[in-house]
ZAMARGU-4260 file (C-alpha; in steps of 0.2 Angstrom, whole numbers, plus 5000, padded with zeros to 4 digits):
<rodrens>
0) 5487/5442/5553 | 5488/5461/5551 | 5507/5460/5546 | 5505/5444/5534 | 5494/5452/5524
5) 5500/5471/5523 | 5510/5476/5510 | 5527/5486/5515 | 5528/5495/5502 | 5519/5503/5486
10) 5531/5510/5473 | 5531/5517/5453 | 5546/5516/5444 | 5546/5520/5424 | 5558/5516/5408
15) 5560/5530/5395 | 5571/5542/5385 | 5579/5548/5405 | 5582/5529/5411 | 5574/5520/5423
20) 5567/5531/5436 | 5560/5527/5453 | 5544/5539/5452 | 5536/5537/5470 | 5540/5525/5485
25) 5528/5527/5501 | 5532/5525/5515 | 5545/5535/5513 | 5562/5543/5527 | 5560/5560/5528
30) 5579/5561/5525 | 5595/5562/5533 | 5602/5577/5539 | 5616/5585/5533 | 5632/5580/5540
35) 5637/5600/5544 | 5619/5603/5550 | 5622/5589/5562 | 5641/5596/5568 | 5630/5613/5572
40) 5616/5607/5581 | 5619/5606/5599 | 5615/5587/5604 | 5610/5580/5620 | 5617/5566/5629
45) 5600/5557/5631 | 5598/5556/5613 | 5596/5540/5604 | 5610/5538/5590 | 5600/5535/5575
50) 5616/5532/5562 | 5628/5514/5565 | 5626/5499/5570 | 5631/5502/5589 | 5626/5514/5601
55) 5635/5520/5615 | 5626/5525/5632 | 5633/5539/5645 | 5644/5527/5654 | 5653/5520/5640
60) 5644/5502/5637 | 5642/5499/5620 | 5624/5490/5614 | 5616/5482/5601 | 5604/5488/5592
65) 5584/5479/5587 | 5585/5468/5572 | 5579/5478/5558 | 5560/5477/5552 | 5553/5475/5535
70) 5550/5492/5533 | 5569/5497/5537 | 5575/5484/5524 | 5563/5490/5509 | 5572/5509/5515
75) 5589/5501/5514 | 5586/5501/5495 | 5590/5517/5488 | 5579/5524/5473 | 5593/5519/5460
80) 5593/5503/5464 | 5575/5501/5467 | 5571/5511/5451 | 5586/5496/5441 | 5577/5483/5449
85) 5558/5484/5445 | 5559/5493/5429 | 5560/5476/5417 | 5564/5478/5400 | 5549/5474/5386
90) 5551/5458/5384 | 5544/5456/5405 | 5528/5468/5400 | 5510/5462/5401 | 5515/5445/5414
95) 5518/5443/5433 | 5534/5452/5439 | 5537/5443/5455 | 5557/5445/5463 | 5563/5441/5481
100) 5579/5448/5488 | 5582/5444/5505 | 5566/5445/5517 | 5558/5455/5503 | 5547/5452/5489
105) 5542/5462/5477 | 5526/5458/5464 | 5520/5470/5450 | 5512/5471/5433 | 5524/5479/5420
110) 5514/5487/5407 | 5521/5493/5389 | 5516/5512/5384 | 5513/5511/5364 | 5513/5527/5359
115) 5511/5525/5339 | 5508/5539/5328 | 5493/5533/5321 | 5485/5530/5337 | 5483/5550/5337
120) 5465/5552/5332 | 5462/5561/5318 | 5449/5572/5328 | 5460/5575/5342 | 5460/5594/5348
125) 5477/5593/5351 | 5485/5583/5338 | 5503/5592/5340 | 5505/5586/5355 | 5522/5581/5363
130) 5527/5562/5359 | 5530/5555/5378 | 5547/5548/5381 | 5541/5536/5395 | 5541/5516/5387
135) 5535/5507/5403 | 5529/5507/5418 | 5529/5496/5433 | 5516/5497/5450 | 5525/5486/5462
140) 5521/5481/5482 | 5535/5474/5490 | 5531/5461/5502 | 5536/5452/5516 | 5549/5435/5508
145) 5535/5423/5518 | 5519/5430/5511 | 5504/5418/5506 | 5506/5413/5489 | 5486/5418/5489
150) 5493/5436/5495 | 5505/5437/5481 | 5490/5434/5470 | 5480/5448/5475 | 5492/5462/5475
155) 5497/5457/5458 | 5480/5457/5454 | 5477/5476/5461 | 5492/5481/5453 | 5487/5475/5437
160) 5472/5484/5440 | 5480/5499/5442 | 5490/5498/5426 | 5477/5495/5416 | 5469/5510/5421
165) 5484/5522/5418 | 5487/5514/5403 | 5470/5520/5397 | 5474/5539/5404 | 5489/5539/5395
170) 5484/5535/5377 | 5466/5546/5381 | 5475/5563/5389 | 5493/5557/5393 | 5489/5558/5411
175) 5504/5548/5417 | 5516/5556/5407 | 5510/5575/5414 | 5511/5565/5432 | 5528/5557/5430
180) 5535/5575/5422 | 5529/5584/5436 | 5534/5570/5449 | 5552/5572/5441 | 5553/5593/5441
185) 5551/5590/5460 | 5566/5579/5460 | 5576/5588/5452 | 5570/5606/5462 | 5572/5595/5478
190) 5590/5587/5473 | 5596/5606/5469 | 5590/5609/5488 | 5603/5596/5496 | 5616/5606/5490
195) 5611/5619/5504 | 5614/5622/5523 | 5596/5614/5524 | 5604/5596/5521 | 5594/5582/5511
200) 5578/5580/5510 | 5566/5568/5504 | 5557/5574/5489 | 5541/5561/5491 | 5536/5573/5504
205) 5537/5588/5493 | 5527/5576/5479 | 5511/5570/5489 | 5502/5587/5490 | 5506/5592/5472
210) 5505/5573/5462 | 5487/5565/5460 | 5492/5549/5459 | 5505/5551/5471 | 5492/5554/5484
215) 5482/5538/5474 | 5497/5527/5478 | 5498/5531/5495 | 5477/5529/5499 | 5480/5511/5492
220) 5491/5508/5503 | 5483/5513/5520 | 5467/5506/5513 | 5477/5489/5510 | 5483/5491/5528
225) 5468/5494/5536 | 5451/5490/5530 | 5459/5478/5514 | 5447/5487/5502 | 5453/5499/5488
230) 5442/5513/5481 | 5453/5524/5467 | 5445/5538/5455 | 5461/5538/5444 | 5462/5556/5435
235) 5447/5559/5444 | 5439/5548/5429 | 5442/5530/5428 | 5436/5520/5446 | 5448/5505/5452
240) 5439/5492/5465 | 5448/5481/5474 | 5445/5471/5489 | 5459/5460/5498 | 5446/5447/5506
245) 5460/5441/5517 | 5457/5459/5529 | 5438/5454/5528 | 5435/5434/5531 | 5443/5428/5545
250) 5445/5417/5560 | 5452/5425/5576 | 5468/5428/5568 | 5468/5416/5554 | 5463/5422/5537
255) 5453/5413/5524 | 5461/5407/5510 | 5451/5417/5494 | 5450/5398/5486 | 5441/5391/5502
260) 5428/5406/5500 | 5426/5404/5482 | 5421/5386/5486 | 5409/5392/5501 | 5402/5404/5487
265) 5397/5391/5476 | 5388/5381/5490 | 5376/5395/5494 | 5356/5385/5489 | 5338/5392/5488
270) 5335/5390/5506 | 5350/5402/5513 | 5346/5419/5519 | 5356/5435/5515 | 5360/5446/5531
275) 5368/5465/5527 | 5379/5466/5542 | 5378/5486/5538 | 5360/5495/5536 | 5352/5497/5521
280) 5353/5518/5518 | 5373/5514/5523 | 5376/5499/5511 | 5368/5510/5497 | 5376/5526/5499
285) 5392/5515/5497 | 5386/5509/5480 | 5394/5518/5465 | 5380/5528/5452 | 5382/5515/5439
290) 5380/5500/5452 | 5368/5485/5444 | 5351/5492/5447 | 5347/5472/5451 | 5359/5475/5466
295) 5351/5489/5475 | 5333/5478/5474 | 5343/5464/5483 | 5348/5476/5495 | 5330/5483/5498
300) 5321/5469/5495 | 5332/5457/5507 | 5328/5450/5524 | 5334/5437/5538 | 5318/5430/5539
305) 5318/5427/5520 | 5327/5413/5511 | 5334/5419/5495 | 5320/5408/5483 | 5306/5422/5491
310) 5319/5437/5488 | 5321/5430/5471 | 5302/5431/5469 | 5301/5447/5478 | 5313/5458/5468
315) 5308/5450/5452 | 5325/5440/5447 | 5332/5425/5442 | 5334/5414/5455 | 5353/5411/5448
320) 5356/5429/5448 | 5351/5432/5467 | 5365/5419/5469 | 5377/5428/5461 | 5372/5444/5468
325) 5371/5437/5486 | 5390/5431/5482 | 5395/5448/5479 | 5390/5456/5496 | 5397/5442/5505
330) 5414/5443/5495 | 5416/5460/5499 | 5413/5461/5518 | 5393/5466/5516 | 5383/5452/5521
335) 5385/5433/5525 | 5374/5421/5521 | 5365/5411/5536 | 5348/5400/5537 | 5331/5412/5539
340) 5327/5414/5557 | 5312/5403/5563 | 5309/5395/5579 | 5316/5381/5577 | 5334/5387/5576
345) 5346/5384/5589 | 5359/5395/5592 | 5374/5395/5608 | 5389/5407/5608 | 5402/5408/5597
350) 5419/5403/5606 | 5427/5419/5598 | 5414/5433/5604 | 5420/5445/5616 | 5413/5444/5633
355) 5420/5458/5639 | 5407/5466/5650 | 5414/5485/5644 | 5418/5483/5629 | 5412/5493/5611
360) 5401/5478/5608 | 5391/5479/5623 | 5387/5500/5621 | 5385/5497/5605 | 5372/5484/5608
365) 5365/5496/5624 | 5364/5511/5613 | 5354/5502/5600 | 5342/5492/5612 | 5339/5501/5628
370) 5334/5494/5643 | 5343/5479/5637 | 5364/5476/5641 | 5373/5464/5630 | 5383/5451/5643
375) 5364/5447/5649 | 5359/5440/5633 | 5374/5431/5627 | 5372/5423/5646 | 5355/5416/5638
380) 5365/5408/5624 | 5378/5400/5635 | 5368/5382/5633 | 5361/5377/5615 | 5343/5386/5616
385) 5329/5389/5602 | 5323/5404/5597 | 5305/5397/5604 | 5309/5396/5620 | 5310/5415/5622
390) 5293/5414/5614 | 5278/5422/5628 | 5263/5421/5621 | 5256/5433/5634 | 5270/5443/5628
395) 5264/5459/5615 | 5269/5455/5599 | 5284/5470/5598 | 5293/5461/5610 | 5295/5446/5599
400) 5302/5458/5585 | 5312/5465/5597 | 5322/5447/5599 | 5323/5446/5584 | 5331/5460/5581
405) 5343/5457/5596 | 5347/5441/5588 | 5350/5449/5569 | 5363/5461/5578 | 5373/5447/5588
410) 5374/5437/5570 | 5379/5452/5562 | 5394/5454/5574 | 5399/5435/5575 | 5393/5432/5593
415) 5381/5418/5590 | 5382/5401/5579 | 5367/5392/5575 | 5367/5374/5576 | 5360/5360/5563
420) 5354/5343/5562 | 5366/5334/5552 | 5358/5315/5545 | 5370/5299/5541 | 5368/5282/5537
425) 5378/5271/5553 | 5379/5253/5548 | 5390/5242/5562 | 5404/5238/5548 | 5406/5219/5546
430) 5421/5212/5557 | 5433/5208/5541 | 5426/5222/5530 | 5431/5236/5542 | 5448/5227/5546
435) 5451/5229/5525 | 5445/5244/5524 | 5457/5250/5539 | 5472/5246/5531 | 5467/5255/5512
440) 5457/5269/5515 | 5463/5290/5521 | 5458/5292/5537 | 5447/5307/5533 | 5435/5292/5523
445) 5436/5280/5539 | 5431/5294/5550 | 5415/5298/5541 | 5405/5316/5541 | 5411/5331/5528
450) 5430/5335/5530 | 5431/5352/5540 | 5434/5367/5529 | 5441/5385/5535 | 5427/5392/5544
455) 5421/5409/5546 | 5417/5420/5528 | 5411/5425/5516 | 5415/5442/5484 | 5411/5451/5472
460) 5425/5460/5464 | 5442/5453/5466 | 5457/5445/5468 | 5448/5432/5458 | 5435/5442/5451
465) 5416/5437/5453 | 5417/5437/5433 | 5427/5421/5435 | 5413/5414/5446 | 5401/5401/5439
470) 5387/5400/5453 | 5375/5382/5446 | 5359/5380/5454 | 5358/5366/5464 | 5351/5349/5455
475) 5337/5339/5462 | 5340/5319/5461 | 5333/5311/5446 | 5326/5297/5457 | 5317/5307/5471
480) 5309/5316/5458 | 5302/5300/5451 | 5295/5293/5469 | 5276/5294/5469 | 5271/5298/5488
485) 5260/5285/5495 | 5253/5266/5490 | 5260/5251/5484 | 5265/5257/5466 | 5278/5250/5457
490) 5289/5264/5456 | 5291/5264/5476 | 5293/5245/5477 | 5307/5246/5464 | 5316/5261/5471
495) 5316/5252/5490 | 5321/5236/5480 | 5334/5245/5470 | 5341/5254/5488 | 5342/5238/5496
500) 5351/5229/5482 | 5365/5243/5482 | 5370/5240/5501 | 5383/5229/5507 | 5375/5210/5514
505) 5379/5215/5532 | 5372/5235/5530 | 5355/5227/5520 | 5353/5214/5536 | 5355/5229/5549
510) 5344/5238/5540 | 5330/5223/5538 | 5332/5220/5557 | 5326/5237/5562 | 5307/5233/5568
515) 5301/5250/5558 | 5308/5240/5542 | 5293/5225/5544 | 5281/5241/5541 | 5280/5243/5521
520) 5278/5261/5519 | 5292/5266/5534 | 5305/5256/5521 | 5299/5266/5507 | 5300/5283/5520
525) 5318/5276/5521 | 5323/5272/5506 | 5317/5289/5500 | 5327/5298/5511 | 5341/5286/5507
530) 5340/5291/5489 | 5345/5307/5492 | 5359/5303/5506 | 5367/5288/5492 | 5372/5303/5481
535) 5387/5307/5491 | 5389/5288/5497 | 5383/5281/5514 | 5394/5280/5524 | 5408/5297/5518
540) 5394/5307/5517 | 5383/5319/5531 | 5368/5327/5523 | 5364/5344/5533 | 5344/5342/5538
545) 5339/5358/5529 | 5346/5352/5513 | 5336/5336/5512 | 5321/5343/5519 | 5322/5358/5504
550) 5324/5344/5491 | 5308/5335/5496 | 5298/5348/5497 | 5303/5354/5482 | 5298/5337/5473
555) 5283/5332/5483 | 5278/5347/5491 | 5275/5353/5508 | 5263/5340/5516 | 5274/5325/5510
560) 5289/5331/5517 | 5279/5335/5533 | 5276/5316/5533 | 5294/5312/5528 | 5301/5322/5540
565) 5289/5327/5558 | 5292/5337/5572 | 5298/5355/5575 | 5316/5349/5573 | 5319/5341/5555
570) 5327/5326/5561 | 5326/5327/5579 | 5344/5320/5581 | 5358/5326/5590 | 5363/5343/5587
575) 5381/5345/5579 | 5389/5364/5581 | 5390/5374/5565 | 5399/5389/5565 | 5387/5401/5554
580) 5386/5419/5560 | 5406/5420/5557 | 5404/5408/5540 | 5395/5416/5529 | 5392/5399/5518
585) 5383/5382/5521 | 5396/5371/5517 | 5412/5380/5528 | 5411/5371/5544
</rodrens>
């Protein structure tokens, strides 16, 4: 997954008055040595020949040598080409530059310097300065040829990013012209030097420790290979946040595609929880000083135990905006969204948790809780178990909070996944309708139930900003809302009339046949709670238990749906496995 996603390489080429000119290229050879160097330098016979495509070993076989990797073939282009290649002419400025040579691609924002004279302001201290001779310039990553198209889109959107930003620099203080001059002067000092006994060198080297956004270039690209999140102070000044969600949310080794999040994202409802997977004083340290001031109460005011309609009321904001807000964290690696923790959740461990009895996980976990080691309690987890069958009641209560807590930590590092209730309609299918529908219908509507999503994640900030996002609350159904709860009226006769009348003959006869339908107010119970599950249709649809059992007691309040729906467990059915604690969003299965 690591070398999918990575870039290979970050380079800066420009266009001006010099030609086009490769500015900076990381990684970078240190450079060959100079062929008389070499001739002096006594060599051993042990030594690996670095130059040709054959080597020769002390006893005179000759061998070939490993296939060349990525980074070698992005070296193979020398800084002429590269810098003929990637600087576009206008016309390619302001639009997605995207070229594949070989196994290489390379993706960049080409952005068009306008330097007019009566962009000079007339206040300016410095109104004589020197007109720049740079006309464009281009941020490219190069890329492996088989990267995911959502990969591609990232990077051009950082590197769009990034030229926007030193576009701004430039016409404020000419800030990449002062770069690009000095990045040059260090060529040309360093191109005087291969004229020595010294031999070639490569003058990137000598550029990082003098060049600013030299050394800006090369922190987005270890961040890119590491953690997938950019932080840039360009000229110290102007801030460029990126986060590449494919390093963040993912499966094993399987990343999650950033439109299967955005999806996810849009799913989240008032009874989710928001869980920080890092501690509050951390998460808001990380915060920039013009963060939302609505962001840092979300992060103070949240808790697991607390579904987001209470931390809407508790910090004081639309319930709309926690949404958004809850998207954010989750987009950028800081939180995931999961159901409040009550008794009545099960839980089991997650088939990718690492059961290792020494690894970093379990001192971790010992550090943290002592007295307590980690394989032991994931042992407890093996079988599908509530949380109240840990409950004591001779216990003191700070044991209690103490599971809790244990069971907080083991969400927050995706060893356990709670399992849910899930409520459908199954009607025997008449002999010759299911034989009809057999033959027409996709296989993912004959087989029933939600088709499964990417699991595992949870931004917000990029590729696709959260600006793009449009988070909706959820809508209750118009014809639950009109059910009055109890009695004979009319409305509830029509709406189990209605209900019946919209099934199939042989679905309305399974349904009559059922002894609970001879009772008058279970057939209303049921045809409330069909109202909700017809939204989606009967039988292509599974309604998760929480979701209905929200909806109702939205409308009718808590005693009703306690009537609708009894017991500890919201259906009392069959528990179906619902990976949560890696998948930050209801509907990612």
């Amino acid at each position: 997954m690591g070398e999918s996603t990575s870039p290979i390489s970050v380079i800066l080429v420009s266009s001006g008055s010099r030609g086009n000119k490769l500015l900076f290229r990381f990684p970078f050879q240190r450079g060959a040595e100079h062929p008389a160097a070499q001739a002096n330098k006594p060599r051993s016979r042990y030594a690996v020949n670095g130059s040709g495509d054959t080597t020769e070993d002390p006893d005179g076989d000759s061998r070939d040598q490993c296939p060349l990797t990525d980074e070698q073939l992005v070296s193979g282009f020398s800084d002429v080409i590269l810098a003929t290649i990637l600087a576009t002419k206008s016309d390619m400025c302001g639009k997605k530059f995207e070229l594949k040579i070989d196994n290489v691609r390379f993706v960049g924002h080409p952005t068009l310097l306008q330097h007019a004279l009566g962009q000079v302001s007339k206040t300016d201290p410095s109104p004589k300065r020197e007109m720049p001779t740079m006309i464009l310039f281009n941020v490219v990553f190069a890329l492996r040829a088989n990267a995911d198209p959502s990969v591609i889109n990232c990077l051009h959107n950082l590197s769009r990013r990034i030229a926007i930003v030193l576009q701004h620099e430039e016409r404020r203080c000419q800030y990449l012209t002062r770069e690009a001059k000095l990045i040059l002067a260090i060529q040309d000092e360093v191109s005087a030097m291969s004229e020595t006994t010294e031999g070639p060198q490569s003058p990137f080297h000598h550029i990082l420790p003098k060049c600013k956004l030299a050394r800006d270039l090369k922190e987005t690209y270890d961040s890119l290979c590491t953690t997938g999140v950019v932080r840039l102070h360009i000229n110290n000044w102007l801030e460029v946040s990126f986060c590449l969600p494919h390093k963040i949310h993912y499966v094993a080794t399987n990343f999650i595609p950033p439109e299967a999040i955005e999806r996810s994202l849009k799913s989240i409802r008032p009874y989710h929880a928001l869980l920080l997977l890092n501690d509050e004083k951390s998460l808001l340290n990380e915060l920039p000083l013009d963060c939302s001031p609505a962001l840092v109460r979300v992060i103070k005011t949240t808790s697991a135990v607390k579904n987001l309609q209470q931390l809407a009321q508790d910090a004081d904001l639309a319930l709309l905006q926690v949404f958004q807000l809850a998207a954010h964290l989750v987009y950028w690696g800081k939180a995931i969204i999961i159901y409040p923790l009550c008794e009545n959740n099960v839980y089991m461990l997650s088939p990718n948790a690492s059961v290792c009895l020494y690894s970093p996980l379990a001192d971790a976990f010992s550090c943290q809780f002592r007295g307590h080691n980690l394989p032991s309690m994931l042992s407890k987890f093996s079988l599908p178990v509530s949380l109240s069958e840990f409950k004591n009641p001779l216990a003191p209560p700070v044991q209690e909070t103490q599971l809790i807590q244990m069971v907080i930590w083991m969400l927050q590092h995706r060893l356990l996944i709670q399992l849910h209730t899930y409520v459908c309609l199954m009607v025997p299918p008449n002999e010759e309708d299911f034989r009809a529908q057999d033959e027409d219908m996709p296989f993912t509507a004959r087989v029933g139930g939600r088709s499964l999503s990417t699991p595992n994640a949870l931004s917000f900030g990029s590729p696709t900003s959260s600006d793009d996002m449009t988070l909706t609350s959820p809508s209750m159904d118009n014809s639950s809302a009109e059910l009055i709860p109890g009695g004979d009226s009319p409305l509830n006769k029509r709406m189990t009339e209605n209900l019946l009348a919209s099934l199939l003959e042989h679905e309305r006869e399974a349904i009559l046949n059922v002894p609970a339908a001879q009772n008058p107010e279970d057939l209303r119970m049921f045809a409330r709670l069909g109202s909700l599950l017809i939204q989606g249709g009967w039988l292509q649809s599974a309604e998760v238990g929480e979701s209905l059992l929200f909806q109702e007691i939205s409308v009718l309040g808590m005693p009703q749906a306690a009537a609708l729906f009894p017991g500890p467990a919201p259906f009392g059915g069959d528990h179906v496995q619902r990976e949560h604690a890696s998948l930050p969003v209801a509907d990612a299965v």
